[in-house]
C-alpha positions in Angstrom: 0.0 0.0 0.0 0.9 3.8 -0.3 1.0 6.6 1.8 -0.4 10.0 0.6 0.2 13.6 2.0 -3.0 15.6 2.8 -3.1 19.0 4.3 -6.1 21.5 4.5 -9.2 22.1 6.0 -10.6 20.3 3.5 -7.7 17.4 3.2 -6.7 17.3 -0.1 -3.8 14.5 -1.7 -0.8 16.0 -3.2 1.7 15.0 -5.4 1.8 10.9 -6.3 1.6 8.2 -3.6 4.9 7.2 -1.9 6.1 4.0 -1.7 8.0 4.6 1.7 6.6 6.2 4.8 10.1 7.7 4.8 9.6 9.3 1.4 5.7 10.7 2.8 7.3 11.6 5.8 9.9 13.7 4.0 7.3 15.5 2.0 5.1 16.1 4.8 7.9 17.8 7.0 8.6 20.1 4.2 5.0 21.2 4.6 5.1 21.6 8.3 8.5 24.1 8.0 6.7 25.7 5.0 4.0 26.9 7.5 0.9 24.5 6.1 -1.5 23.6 8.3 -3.3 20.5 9.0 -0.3 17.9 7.3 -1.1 14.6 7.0 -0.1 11.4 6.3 -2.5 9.4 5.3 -2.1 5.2 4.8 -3.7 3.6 2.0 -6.0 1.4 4.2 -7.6 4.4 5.8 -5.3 4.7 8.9 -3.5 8.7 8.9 -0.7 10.6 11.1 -0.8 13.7 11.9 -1.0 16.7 14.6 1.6 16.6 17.4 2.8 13.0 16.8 3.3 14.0 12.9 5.5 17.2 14.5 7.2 15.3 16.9 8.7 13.0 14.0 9.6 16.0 12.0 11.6 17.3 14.6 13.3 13.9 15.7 11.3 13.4 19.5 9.8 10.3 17.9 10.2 7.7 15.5 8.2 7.7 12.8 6.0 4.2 12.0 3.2 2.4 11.1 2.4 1.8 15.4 2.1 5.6 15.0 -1.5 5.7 12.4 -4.5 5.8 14.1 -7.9 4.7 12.4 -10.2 7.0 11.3 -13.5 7.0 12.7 
């Protein structure tokens, strides 16, 4: 499965699906320094990252992975 990068009010996917949560991770930090709101990282199965935990593995306080994606209701 991919991972896709959603930011907004209204989540919208950017960009194409990444193979890696590395490579989604990547993309979605560059968002967060870039001053978006709402980032996102959202799993193909309907499970997503985001808020503090999402900034927290940006900065480097946590470790990004797939323990970290929480189902949406």
């Amino acid at each position: 499965m991919a991972y896709f990068v959603t930011f907004g009010a209204i989540p919208v996917a950017i960009g194409n699906e990444h193979p890696s949560l590395d490579a989604a991770l990547e993309e979605a930090c560059r968002l967060i320094a870039g001053g978006q709101s709402d980032v996102a990282i959202q799993f193909g199965d309907g499970r997503s990252i985001s808020g503090n935990d999402l900034i927290r593995c940006c900065t480097g306080e946590q470790t990004v992975g797939d323990h970290l994606f929480k189902k949406s209701p």
